[in-house]
Structures are given as structure tokens and as C-alpha cells.
C-alpha positions as CSV (number, residue, x, y, z in Angstrom):
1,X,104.9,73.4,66.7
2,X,101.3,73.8,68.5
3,X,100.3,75.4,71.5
4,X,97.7,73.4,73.9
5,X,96.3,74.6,77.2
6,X,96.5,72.2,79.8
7,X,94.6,72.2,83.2
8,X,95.3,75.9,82.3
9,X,98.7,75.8,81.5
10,X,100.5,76.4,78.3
11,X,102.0,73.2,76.7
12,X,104.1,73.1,73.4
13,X,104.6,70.1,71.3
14,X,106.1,69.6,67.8
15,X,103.7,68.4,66.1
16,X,99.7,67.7,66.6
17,X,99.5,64.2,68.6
18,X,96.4,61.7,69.6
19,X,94.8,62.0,73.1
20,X,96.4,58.7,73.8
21,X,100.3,59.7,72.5
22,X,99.5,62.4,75.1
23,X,98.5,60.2,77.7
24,X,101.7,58.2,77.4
25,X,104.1,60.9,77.2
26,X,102.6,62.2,80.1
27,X,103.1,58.8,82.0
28,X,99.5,58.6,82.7
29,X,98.9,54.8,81.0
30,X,97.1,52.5,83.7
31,X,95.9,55.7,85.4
32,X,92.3,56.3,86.2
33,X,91.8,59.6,83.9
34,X,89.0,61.7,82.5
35,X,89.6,63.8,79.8
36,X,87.5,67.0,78.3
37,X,89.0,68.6,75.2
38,X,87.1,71.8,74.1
39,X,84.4,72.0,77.3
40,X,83.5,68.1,75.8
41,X,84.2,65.3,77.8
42,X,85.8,62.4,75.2
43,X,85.2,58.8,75.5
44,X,88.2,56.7,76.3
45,X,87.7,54.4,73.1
46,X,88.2,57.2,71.4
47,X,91.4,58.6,72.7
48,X,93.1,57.0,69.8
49,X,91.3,58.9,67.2
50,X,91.3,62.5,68.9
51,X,94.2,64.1,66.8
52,X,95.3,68.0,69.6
53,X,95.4,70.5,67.6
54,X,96.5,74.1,68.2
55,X,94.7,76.0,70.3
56,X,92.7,72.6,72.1
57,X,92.1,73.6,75.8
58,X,92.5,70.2,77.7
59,X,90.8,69.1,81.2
60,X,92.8,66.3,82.9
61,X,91.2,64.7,85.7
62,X,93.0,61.7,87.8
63,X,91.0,59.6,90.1
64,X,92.1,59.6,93.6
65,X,91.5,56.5,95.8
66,X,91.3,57.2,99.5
67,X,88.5,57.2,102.6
């Protein structure tokens, strides 16, 4: 089990995932997102490769269309 913050709340999950795994169990796939883990903002190609980990604080941004 680890502990994550998100957007400042606390998240558990049972076991560390990918920033992508994250992203689709959060149904935000096709989504216009930006993502900081740790006060660093990480590049969408590597959102596959960014294993959460206890203790990661995560920033999740959606872009909003409108005028």
C-alpha cells in the first residue's frame, strides 16, 4: 500500500503505479493534463516511465476550453 498526495488530497493505492496507469484509472486518457510530481513538472513522453511512489506529492492540472 502507498500513500500519494493529490491536488492535496490523500490517495491510497496498492501498490506503486506509472503516471500513465494513474492517468487511466483516473479516467483522464484524451484529456488535456499537466502533471508536476515533486514541485517538477514531467513530460508527457515520459508518463510511462514515472513509477508513484510513497510519499510523491502530485499536481494535476486539466485544461479548460472556454471564451
Amino acid at each position: 500500500m502507498i500513500q500519494l498526495t493529490i491536488n492535496g488530497e490523500t490517495r491510497q493505492f496498492d501498490q506503486p503505479i506509472t503516471i500513465t496507469q494513474f492517468i487511466n484509472q483516473n479516467n483522464l486518457q484524451g484529456k488535456r493534463i499537466a502533471i508536476e510530481r515533486n514541485g517538477e513538472i514531467v513530460p508527457r513522453s515520459q508518463f510511462s516511465e514515472q513509477l508513484l511512489t510513497e510519499g510523491d506529492r502530485l499536481e494535476v492540472v486539466v485544461a479548460v476550453g472556454g471564451g
